[in-house]
N, C-alpha and C positions, 0 to 999 in steps of 0.2 A: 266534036264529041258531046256525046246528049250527056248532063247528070243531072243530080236530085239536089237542090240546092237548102238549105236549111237558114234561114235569117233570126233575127232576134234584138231586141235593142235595150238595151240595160243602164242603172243609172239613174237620173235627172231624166225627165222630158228634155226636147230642144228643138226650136221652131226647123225645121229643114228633114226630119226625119221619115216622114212620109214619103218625101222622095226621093230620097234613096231606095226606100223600098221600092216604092214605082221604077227606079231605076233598073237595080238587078231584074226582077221581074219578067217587065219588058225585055231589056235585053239577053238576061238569058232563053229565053223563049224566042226571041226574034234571033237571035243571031246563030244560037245553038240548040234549041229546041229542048230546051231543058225545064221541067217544071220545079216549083220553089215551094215550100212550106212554110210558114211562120210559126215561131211559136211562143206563146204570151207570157204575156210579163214578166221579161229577159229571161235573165237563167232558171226564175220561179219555174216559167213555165216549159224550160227544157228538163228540170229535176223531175217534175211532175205529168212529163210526155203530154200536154196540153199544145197543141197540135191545130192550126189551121191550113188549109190550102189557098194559096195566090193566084188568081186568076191574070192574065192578061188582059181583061176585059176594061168596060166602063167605069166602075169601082177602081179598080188601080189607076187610071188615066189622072181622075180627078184626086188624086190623093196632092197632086204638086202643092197643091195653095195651101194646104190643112194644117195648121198649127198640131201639134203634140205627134202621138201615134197610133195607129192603128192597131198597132198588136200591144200597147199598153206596154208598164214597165213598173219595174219594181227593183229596191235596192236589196242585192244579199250579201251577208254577212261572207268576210273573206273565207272564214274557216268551215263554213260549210259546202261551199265552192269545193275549198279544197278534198274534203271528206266526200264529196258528192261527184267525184272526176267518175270511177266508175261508170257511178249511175249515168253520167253523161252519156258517157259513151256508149252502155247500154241501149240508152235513146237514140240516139243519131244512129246505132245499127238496125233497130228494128224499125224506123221510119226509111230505112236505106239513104240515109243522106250521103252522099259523095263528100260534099265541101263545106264548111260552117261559115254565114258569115255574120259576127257580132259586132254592131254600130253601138259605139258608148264610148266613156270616157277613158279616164287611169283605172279604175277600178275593171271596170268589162272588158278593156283588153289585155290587162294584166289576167286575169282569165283564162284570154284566148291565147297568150302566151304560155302557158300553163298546160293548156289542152295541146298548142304543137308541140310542147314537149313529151307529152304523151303518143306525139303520134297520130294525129286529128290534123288532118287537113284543114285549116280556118286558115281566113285572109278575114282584115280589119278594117272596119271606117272608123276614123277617129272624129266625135262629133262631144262639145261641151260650148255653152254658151262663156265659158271662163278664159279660153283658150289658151288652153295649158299644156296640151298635149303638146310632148318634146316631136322635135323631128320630119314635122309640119308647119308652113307658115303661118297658116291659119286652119282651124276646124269652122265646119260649117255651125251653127246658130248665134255665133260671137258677132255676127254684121248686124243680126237681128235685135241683140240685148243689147249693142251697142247706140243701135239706132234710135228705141226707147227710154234707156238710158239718157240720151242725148238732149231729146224731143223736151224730156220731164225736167231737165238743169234748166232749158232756156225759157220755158212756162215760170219757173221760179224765181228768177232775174226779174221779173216785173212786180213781182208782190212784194219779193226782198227790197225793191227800190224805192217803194211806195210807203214800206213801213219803216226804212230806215234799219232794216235788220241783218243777222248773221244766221243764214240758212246752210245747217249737215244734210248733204243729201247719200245715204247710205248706197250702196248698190254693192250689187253680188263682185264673189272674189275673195274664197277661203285663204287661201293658197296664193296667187298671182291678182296683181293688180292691175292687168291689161283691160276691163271694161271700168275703174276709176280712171286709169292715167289719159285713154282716147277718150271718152265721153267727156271728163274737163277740160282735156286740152279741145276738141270741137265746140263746147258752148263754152268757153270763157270763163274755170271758175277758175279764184285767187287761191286756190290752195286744196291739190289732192294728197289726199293720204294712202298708203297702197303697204301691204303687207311685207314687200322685200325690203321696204324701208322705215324703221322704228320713227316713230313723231315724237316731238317734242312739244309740251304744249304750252310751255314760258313763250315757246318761240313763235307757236299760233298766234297765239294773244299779240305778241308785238305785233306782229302782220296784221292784224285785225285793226288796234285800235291807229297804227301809222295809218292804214287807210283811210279809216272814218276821219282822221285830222291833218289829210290831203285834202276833203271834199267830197270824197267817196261817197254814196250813200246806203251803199251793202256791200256785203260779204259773201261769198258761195265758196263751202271746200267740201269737195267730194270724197268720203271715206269709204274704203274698201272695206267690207263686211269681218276681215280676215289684218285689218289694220291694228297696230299695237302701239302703246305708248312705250318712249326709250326709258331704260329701267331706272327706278325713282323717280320718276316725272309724275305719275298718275298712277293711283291703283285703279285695277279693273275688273269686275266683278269674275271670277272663277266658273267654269257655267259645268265642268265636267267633261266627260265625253258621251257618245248615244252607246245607242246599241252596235252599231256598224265601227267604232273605235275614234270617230270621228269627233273632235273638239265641239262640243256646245259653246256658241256663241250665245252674248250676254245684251246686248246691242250696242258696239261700240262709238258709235253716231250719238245717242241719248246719255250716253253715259259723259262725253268728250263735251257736249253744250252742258249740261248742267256744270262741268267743270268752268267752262270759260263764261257762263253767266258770276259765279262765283267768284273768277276772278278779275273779271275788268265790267259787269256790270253791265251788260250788253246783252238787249233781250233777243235771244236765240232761237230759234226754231229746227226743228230736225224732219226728214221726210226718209223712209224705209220706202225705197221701189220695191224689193222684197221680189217674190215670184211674178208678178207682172212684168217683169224681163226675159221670163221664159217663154207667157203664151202669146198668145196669135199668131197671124201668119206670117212666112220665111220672108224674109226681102227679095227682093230682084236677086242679089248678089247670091243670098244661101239656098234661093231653086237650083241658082244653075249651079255651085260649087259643089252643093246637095249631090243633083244629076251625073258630076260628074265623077264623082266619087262612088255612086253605085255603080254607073256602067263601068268603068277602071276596077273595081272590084269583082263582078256579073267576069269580067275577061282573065282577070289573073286568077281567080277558080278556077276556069277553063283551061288556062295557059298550066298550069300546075306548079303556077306561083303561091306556093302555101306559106306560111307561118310568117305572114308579110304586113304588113297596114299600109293601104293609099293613102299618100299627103300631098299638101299643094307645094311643089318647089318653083318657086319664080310665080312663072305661068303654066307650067305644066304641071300634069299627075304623075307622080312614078311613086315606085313602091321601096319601104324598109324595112330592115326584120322588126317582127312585133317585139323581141326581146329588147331591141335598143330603143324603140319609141316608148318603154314604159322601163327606162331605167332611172328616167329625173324627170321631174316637171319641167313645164319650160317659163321659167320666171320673168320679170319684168327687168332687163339688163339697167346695170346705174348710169350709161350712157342717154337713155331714152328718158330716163326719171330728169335726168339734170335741163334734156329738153325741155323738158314743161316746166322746170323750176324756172327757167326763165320769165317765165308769167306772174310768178308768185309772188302773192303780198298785192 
């Protein structure tokens, strides 16, 4: 059955999102002969019926490799989403869309969750380099940031050695600490920090200086952007929320070395990966998880699998409702955490 397919990607950037686009695209055109629209920058560009047409062609082919996205993206505030369902749907009827399909995080498919209950046929890709979406093993751009992540601990194991120092290396993770907890456990640092679990930082210090008067000659702990200290331990600077509701962070990495310079004397250095975790291009891994998560989505539009999100279970794709995949985060369990603390110190 031919229809009009409607995309859009909301959110964060994240390395793998172009090919999902090229995914649906293609295959709804190949398999069912259906043509696609996009429309820019996420739901900005669905309020404001800003509208492109997808080719099948040369252009979509090469999108696999392409860091960021093509149809752009922009973050919108919850409550105008919500004020703006109408108008949604006002759009998707006069472009005749059939099925919606919104690739984003918690925010974009909480959404899309939103819109099936209105009644909107939408199926979802769950895509965040933080990988936090519940109810999938992993989201496509997390191999990517992970991999970066990784690259830039073990570039700083050799300076940290050389100088005899205690190197914070910050990386993304408001929310879940799954790119601290893999990235330190693959290069080897002595101490990650991660948001489900408050630090202490009498007890960094110990670990720090029993190191240095083992022999040791550095230090590397990786803090999650979204890490806290356990209450009385450390004040931390206050940063507010933005405009979207979302906690302003203070930079907990600079704030956590100037503490431990202060207290054990030990000259510190701190390194912010910052958004250099999100760009360039996808891994090996997030073309193809990317890929397959479009075509799996390209068919349960068709199939008239609506109000669903594709996720990876094991090795295969199958589909959940959108309402259960955006009812919790999916955090970093204290099983996995106690893993890596075996390294620690």
């Amino acid at each position: 059955m031919s229809l009009r397919i409607g995309i859009l990607t909301g959110g964060g950037d994240c390395p793998g999102l172009n090919a999902v686009i090229r995914a649906v695209v293609r295959t709804s055109e190949a398999r069912y002969g259906s043509s696609v629209v996009g429309f820019q920058d996420g739901w900005r560009g669905l309020l404001e019926n800003r509208r492109v047409h997808l080719a099948n062609d040369d252009r979509n082919d090469r999108l696999l490799t392409k860091g960021g996205t093509t149809l752009g993206t922009a973050r919108t505030h919850p409550d105008r989403l919500r004020e703006g369902l109408d108008q949604i749907k006002e759009t998707l009827d006069e472009n005749g869309i059939d099925v919606l399909i919104p690739i984003g995080g918690e925010g974009t498919l909480t959404a899309a969750s939103w819109l099936s209950d209105e009644g909107v046929p939408v199926v979802g890709v769950p895509k965040t380099i933080d990988n936090d979406i519940d109810c999938t093993d992993v989201t496509f751009g997390f191999d990517t940031a992970l991999t970066i992540a990784t690259d830039a601990i073990d570039r700083l194991h050799s300076t940290a050695e050389s100088h005899q120092r205690v190197m914070l290396v910050e990386v993304m993770g408001r929310h879940a600490g799954w790119i601290a907890l893999n990235s330190g456990i693959a290069a080897g640092a002595h101490m990650i920090l991660i948001p489900e679990v408050p630090f202490d930082v009498e007890e960094l210090c110990r670990l720090i200086k029993r190191r240095f008067q083992h022999g040791h000659s550095s230090f590397i702990c990786v803090v999650a952007e979204g890490a806290k200290p356990a209450e009385g331990t450390m004040e931390l600077r206050v940063g507010g929320v933005d405009e979207f509701g979302h906690e302003r962070f203070t930079g907990v990495a600079h704030q956590l070395g100037v503490e431990i310079e202060k207290r054990i004397r030990k000259e510190v250095r701190t390194t912010v990966l910052g958004h250099v975790q999100r760009g360039g291009k996808p891994t090996a891994y997030d073309r193809v998880l990317a890929t397959r998560f479009g075509v799996n989505a390209a068919d349960a539009a068709h199939a008239g699998e609506w109000g669903k999100m594709v996720s990876l279970q094991g090795q295969e794709i199958g589909l959940v409702a959108l309402s259960e995949a955006v009812s919790q985060l999916k955090r970093v369990p204290s099983a996995r955490y106690e893993d890596a603390a075996a390294f620690f110190g």
